[in-house]
C-alpha positions as CSV (number, residue, x, y, z in Angstrom):
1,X,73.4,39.3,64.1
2,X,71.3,42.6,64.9
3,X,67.8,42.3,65.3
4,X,66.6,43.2,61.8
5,X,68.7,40.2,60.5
6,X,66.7,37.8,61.8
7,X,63.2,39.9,61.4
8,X,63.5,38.6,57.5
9,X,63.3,35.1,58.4
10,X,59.3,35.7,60.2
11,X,57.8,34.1,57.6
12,X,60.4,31.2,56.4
13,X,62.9,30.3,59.2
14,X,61.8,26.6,59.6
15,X,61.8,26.5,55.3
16,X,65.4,28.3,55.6
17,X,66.3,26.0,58.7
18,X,65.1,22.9,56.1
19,X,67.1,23.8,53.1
20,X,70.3,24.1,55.6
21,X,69.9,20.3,56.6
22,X,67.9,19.0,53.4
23,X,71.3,17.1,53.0
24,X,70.7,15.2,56.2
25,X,67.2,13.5,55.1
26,X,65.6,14.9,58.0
27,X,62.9,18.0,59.0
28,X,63.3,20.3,61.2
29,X,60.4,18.6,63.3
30,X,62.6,15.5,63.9
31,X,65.3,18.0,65.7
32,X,62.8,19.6,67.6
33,X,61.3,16.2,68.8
34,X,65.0,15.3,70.0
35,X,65.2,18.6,71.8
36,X,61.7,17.9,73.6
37,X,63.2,14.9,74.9
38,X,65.6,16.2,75.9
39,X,64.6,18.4,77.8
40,X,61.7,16.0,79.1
41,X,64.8,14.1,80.9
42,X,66.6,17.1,82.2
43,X,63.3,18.5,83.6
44,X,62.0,15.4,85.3
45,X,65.4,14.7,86.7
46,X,65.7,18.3,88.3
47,X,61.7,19.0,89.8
48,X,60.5,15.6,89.8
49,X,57.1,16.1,87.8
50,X,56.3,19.7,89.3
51,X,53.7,20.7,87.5
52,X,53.7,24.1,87.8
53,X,57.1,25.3,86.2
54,X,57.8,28.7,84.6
55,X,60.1,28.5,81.6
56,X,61.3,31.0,79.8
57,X,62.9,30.7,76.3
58,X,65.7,33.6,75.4
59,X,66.0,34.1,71.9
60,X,62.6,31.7,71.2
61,X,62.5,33.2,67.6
62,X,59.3,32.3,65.7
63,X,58.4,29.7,69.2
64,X,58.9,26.8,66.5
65,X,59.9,24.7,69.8
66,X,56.6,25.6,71.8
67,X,54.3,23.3,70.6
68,X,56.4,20.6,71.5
69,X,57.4,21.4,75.0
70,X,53.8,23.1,76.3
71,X,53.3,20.0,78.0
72,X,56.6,19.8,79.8
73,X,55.3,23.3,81.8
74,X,53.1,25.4,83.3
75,X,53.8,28.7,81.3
76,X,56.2,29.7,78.4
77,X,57.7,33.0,78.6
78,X,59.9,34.1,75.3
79,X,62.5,36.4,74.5
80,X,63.8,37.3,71.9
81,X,65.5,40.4,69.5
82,X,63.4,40.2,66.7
83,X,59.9,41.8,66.5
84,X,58.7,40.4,63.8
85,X,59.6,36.9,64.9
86,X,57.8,37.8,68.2
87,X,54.8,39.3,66.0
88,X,55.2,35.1,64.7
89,X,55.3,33.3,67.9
90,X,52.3,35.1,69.6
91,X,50.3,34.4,66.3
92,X,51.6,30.7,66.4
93,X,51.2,29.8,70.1
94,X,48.3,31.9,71.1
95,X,48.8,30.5,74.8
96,X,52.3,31.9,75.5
97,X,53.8,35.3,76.1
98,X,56.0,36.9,74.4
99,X,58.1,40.2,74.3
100,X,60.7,41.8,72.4
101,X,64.4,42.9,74.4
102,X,67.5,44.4,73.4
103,X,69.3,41.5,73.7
104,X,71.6,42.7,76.8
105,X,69.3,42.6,80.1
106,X,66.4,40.5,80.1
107,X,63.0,42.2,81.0
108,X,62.2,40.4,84.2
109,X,63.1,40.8,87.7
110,X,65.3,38.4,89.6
111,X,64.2,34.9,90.4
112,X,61.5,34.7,88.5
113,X,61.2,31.5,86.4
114,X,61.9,27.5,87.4
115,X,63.3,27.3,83.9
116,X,65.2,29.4,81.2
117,X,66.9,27.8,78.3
118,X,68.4,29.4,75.2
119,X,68.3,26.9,72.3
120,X,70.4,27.3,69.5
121,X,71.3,31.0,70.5
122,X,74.5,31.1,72.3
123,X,76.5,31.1,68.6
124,X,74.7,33.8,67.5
125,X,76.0,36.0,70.6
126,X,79.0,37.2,70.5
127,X,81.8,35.5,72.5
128,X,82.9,38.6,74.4
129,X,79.1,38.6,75.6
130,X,79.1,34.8,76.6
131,X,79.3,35.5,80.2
132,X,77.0,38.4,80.5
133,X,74.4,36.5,78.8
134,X,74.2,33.6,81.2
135,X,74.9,35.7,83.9
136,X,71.4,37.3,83.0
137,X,69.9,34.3,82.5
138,X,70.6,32.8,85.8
139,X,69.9,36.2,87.2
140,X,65.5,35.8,86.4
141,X,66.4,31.7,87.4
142,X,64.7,31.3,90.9
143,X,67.1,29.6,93.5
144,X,67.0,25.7,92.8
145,X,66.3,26.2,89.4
146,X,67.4,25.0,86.4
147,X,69.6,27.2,83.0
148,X,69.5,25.0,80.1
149,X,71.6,25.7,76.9
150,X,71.3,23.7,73.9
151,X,73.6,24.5,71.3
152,X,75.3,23.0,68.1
153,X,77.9,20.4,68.1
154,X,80.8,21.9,66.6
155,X,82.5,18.5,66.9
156,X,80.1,17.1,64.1
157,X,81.5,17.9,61.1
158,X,77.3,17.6,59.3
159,X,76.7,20.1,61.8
160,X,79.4,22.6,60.5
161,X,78.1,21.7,57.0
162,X,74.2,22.5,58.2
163,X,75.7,26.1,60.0
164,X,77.2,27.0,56.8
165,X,74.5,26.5,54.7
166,X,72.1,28.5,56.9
167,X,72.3,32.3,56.1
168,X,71.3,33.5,59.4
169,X,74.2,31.2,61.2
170,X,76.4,33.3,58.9
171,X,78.6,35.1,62.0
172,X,77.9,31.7,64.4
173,X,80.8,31.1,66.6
174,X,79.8,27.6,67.5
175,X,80.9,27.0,71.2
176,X,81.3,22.9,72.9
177,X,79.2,21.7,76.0
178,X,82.4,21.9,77.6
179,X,82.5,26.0,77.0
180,X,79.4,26.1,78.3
181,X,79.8,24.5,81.3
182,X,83.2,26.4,82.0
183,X,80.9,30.0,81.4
């Protein structure tokens, strides 16, 4: 999807993301708990309880995640194509920064953050630009750092139902942890 795509969802993407999975009985807060844990365990596992971790989010969107992961880090840092959903995520999280990019090269100089995750983006890239994309994002990782993608299960056959009742997942080419790790 191309940048203005997603600038329509500013004011409704967690409503849009809600009517994808009403099906399932749960909110969109409920998957965005799990992700926090998540990435609570994978954090503490890699630094140990540093406190003063950089994170950077690529493709943060809105910053609907934010709230519940401030407490994991020192600073959040996001990313993403959209201006309008950047225009969001400032308003929303006052305590963050945010900036737009192109979606090729990320703004930042080499080794620059402890963290940087793309959640839920990878399957809006496309697959020819797989590679490049985490190639930038370990690129502003600092050495002993940690790249964390989160992605869809394409194995779950709810979660192909919930992808094809989002509009903005319209183009997704969901990809398996084991792509991932192989990229």
């Amino acid at each position: 999807m191309k940048q203005s795509d997603f600038d329509k969802y500013e004011d409704s993407y967690v409503e849009t993301v809600e009517r994808s999975i009403q099906f399932s009985g749960l909110k969109h807060d409920f998957f965005q708990q799990a992700k926090q844990k998540m990435l609570r365990q994978v954090i503490y596992k890699h630094f140990r309880g540093n406190e003063k971790l950089s994170l950077l989010d690529v493709g943060c969107g809105v910053g609907s995640l934010h709230p519940y992961i401030k407490e994991l880090v020192h600073s959040i840092v996001g990313v993403d194509i959209s201006h309008q959903s950047i225009k969001r995520a400032k308003l929303n999280n006052s305590d963050n920064r945010y900036f737009s990019y192109d979606g090729e090269r990320l703004p930042f100089e080499a080794n620059k953050f402890n963290i940087v995750m793309a959640v839920c983006v990878m399957h809006h890239v496309h697959p020819d630009k797989w590679s490049f994309f985490l190639s930038e994002m370990s690129r502003v990782t600092q050495e002993n750092g940690l790249v964390v993608v989160i992605e869809h299960n394409p194995l779950n056959p709810l979660t192909k139902f919930a992808v094809s009742r989002c509009p903005f997942d319209v183009d997704a080419t969901l990809l398996s942890a084991r792509r991932v790790s192989k990229l």
